[in-house]
N, C-alpha and C positions, 0 to 999 in steps of 0.2 A: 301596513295596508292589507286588508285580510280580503283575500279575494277566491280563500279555499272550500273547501266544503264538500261532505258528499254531494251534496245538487251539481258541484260545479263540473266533483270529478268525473260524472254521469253524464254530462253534458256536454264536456270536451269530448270524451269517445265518438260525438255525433257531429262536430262541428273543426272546420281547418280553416287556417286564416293563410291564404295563400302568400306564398313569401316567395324571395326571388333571389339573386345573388347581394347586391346592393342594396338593402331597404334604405327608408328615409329614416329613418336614425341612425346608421350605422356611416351614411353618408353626409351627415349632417355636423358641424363642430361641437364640442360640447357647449352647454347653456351655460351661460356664466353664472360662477358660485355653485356651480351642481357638480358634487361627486359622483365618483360609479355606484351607480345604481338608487340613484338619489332622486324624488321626483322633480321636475322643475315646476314650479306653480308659477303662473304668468300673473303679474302685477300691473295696473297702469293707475297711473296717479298714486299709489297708497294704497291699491281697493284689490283686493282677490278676485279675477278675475275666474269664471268656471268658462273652460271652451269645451264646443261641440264641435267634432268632425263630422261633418254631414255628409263624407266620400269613402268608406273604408269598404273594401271587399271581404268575403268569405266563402266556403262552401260549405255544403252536408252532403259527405260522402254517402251516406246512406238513400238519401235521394237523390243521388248520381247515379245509383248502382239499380235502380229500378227503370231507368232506361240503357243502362251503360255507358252513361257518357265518361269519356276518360275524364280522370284527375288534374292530372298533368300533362301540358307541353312543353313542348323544349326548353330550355331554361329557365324551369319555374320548378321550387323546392315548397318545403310545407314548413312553417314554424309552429312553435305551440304557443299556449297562452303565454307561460312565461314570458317567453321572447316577445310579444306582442306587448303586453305591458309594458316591459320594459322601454320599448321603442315611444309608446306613448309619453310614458313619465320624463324622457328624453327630450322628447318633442317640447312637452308642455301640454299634449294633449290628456284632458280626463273624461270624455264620454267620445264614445263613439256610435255612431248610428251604421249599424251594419249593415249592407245591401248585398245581394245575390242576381250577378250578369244573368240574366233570361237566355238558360242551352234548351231548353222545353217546351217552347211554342210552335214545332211540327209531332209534337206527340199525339195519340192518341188519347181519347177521352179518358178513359180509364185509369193508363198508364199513368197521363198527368194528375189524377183525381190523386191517385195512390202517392203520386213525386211531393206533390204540394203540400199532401197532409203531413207526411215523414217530413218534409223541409221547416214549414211552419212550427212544426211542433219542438223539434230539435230549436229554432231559432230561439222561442219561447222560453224552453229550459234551460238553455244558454244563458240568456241575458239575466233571468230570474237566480244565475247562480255570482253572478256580479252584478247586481243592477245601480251600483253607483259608477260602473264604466262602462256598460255595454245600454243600447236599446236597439231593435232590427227594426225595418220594413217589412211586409209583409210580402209574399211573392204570390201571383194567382197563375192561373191556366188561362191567362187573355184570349185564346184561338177557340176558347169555349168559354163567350161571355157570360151565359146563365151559373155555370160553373165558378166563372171568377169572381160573379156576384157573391155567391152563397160562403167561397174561400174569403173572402177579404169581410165579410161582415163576421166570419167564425174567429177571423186570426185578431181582427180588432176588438171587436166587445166579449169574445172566451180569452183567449191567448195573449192579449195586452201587447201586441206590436203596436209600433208608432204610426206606421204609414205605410205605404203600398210600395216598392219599386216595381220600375218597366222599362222594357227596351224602347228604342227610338223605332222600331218599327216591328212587324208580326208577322213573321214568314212572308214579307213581302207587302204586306198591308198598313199601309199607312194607321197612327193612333185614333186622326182624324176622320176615320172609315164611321160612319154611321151604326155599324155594327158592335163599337164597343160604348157606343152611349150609356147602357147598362150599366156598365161598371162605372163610368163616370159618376153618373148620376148616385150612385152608391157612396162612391167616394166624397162626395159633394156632400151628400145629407151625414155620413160620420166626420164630416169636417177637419182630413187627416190632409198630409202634406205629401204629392207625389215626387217619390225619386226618378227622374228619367234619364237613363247612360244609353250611352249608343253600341250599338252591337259591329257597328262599321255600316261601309253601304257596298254592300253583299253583290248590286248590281251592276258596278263598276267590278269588281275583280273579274270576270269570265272573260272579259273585252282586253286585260291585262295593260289597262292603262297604270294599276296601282301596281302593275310588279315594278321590281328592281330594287334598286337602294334605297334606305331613309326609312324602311318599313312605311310606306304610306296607306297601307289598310288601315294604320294606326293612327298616323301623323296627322294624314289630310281625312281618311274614313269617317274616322270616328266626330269629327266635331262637324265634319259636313253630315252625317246623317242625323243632327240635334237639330241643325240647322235647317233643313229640310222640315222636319217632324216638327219643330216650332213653327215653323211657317204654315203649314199646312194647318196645324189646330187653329191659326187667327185664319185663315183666310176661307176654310171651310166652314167657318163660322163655329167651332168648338168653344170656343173659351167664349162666346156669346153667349148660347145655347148655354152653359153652365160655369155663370159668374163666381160662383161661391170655389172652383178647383183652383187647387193651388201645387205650382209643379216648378219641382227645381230642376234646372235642367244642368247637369255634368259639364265640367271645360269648360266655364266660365259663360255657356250658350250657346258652346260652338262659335259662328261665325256672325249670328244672324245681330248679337248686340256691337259687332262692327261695322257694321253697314246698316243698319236698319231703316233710316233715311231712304235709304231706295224701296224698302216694302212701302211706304207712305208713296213715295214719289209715282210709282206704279200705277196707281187709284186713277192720275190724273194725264198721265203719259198715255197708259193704255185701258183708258176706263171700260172700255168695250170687254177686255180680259177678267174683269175683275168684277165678280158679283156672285149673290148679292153681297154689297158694298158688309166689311164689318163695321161693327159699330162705333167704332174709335178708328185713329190713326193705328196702323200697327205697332208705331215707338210706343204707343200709348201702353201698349201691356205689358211690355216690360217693367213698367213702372208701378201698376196700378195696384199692385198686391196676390196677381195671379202667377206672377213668373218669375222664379227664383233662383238663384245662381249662385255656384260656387268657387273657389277663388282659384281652380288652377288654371292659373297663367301666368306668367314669366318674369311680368317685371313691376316695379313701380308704376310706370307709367299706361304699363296695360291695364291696371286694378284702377287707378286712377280714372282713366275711360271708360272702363267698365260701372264706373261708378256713377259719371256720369251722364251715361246712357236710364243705368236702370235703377239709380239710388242706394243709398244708403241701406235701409230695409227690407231690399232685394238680397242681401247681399250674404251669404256662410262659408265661413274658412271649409276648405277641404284637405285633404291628404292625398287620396289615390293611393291609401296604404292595396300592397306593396310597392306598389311601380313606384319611384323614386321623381318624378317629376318635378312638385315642391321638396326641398331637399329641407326645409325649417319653413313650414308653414306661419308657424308666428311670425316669426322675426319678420317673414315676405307681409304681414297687418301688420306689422309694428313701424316697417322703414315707411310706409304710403305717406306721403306729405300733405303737411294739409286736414288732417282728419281729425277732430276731436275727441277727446277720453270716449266720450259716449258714442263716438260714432264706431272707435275702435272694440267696443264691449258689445256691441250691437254684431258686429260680422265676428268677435272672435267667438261667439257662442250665445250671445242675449236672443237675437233674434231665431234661430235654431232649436234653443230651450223652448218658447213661446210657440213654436210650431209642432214641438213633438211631445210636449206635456213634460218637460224636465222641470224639475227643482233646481233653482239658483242659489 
């Protein structure tokens, strides 16, 4: 597997794949039939299957270092590519779609113009130095929408990124704020696929309901503010306003595909609260092609649900490379009962490829 090169070596200097004490390969069993350091190829029926991981993290220290944002916290190490590879061919994973958490939407105009470009471009040279396992998202300066117009049309049609990611909210400001219509609309006519992870919900911690054990900035934070931020885009009427976006949303949806039933049941309970009316049932967009989800969650029976909330088609394996969450993300597609070859090729990577312009 040749994944060297000067491009690549030039390209690692700008890019780190955050790692942690435990990754999901190292706490994972090995794949059956697979020696060290052997890749594992996933099979179903006979047929080679290609997966995309639609969740991995990274950074570009170099665009950390033009705000200053630290590297590292507490318990969190840096691996190199090697190591990353490795973890993949372990897994069974061969592409990864690389995203980058939003620490730069209270920056300055400047600041950010200066972060965005040194990020994107490093993302760029990255993947161009592996491009049969790496592709990124694109990152913009959302807190400056004319800005994040002009970065996400530059990183897509100069730079060759796949898609856009974004936080679940923007120094406080909801996605569904009117003010970032712009970049919607952007994203809508390059017909790319958004990544959206939660940053937590930033305005619960002051009140310290989220202290204590269990880390719940993370636990409960993080998929309640997807949850929120989905809600918000159907009910302000965003995803009306712009049928054609399409947005995966992190942790399976958060919350909002467990309950969604009650966003419909709302309409009629407190119609007075609710207007103007969207244009579908809320369930309804889960389903419809605009809201897309990834598979960390826990068990059979929660993918299962998940599944049957928001379909088949909705549906991309993920990782959460570092954090160890899915500990064998196949295997957790592979035990779900019930599912058909096709449907299995579809969430391990078919439907993911078809979103981000991979070759199968």
């Amino acid at each position: 597997m040749a994944v060297g090169g000067e491009l690549l070596t030039s390209a690692l200097a700008g890019i780190a794949f955050i790692g942690c004490a435990m990754t999901n390969a190292a706490a994972a069993p090995p794949a059956p039939g697979a020696g060290q350091g052997r890749r594992r190829e996933v099979v179903v029926n006979g047929k080679r299957v290609k997966t995309v991981d639609i969740h991995a993290h990274c950074i570009v220290p170099e665009a950390a270092a033009v705000i200053n944002h630290p590297l590292e916290a507490p318990g969190l190490l840096w691996s190199n590519l090697s190591d990353r590879i490795a973890e993949m061919d372990a897994e069974g994973i061969d592409v990864e779609a690389l995203s980058i958490n939003p620490y730069w939407y209270r920056a300055e105009r400047d600041a950010a113009a200066e972060l965005i470009k040194v990020q994107n471009e490093k993302l760029a040279e990255f993947c161009a130095g592996a491009p049969d396992r790496f592709v990124a998202f694109a990152t913009v300066a959302l807190q400056h929408p004319d800005l994040a117009v002009e970065q996400l049309e530059h990183a897509i049609k100069r730079l060759g990124l796949r898609g856009l990611s974004v936080g679940g909210s923007v120094a406080g400001q909801e996605l569904a704020d009117p003010k970032f219509h712009p970049v919607w609309a952007k994203a809508e006519e390059l017909g790319i696929l958004i990544f959206l992870h939660p940053l937590g919900t930033r305005e619960l911690e002051p009140s310290g309901r989220l202290k204590g054990s269990g880390l719940l900035t993370n636990t409960i934070g993080n998929p309640l503010e997807t949850t929120i931020a989905l809600s918000h885009l159907i009910f302000e009427g965003t995803l009306d306003r712009f049928p054609g976006l399409k947005i995966c949303a992190a942790h399976g949806g958060g919350y909002l595909p467990s309950y969604a039933n009650r966003s419909d049941a709302v309409i009629t309970t407190f119609p007075n609260r609710v207007g103007p009316l969207p244009k579908k049932k809320p369930t309804q967009y889960l389903k419809d092609g605009q809201l897309y989800f990834d598979t960390i969650m826990f068990t059979a029976e929660a993918m299962r649900h998940l599944i049957a909330e928001a379909g088949i088609g909705q549906i991309m394996i993920g990782t959460d490379y570092p954090f160890p969450w899915n500990r064998v993300p196949v295997d957790h597609i592979m035990s779900i009962p019930g599912l058909s070859d096709d449907e299995r090729i579809a969430i391990l990577g078919g439907t993911a490829a078809k979103l981000l312009g991979i070759e199968v």
